[in-house]
Steps between C-alpha positions, in 0.01 A plus 500: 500500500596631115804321361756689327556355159837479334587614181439259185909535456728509763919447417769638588476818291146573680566353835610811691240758302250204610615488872474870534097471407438219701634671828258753544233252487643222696556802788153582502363091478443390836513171404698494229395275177673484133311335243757357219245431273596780216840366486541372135855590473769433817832379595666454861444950513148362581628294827701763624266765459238283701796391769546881544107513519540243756771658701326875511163337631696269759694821651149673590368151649291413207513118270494560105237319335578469102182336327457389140883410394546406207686151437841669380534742817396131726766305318756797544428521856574139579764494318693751712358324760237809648185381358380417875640859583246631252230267604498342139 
């Protein structure tokens, strides 16, 4: 199983360019992993991108697995209250 690794910087001005990488890859994972490591620079764009993540592997029967987040994207996540969503 390869993880896909994020971009070091993912806002809202890269989100949607970032999304439209990540799709291709997370069609072909058959178990589908993200490692957040790289992320240096991130705001809630980060979440949503990984809740849309989330929601693309769940409609073909398959659980997300996001490894390596970094403390920003863990606090983020619980504070909008999907951090268990995520598996953070």
């Amino acid at each position: 199983m390869t993880a896909i690794a994020m971009p070091a910087r993912v806002t809202m001005s890269e989100a949607r360019a970032t999304l439209a990488q990540l799709q291709p890859l997370l069609q072909a994972a058959g178990a589908p992993v993200i490692d957040a490591s790289p992320l240096h620079e991130l705001d809630s764009a980060a979440v949503a991108l990984l809740l849309e993540c989330r929601r693309q592997a769940a409609a073909r029967g398959l659980q997300l697995q996001v490894t390596g987040a970094p403390t920003k994207l863990s606090q983020l996540a619980t504070l909008y209250g999907v951090a268990d969503l995520l598996g953070l």
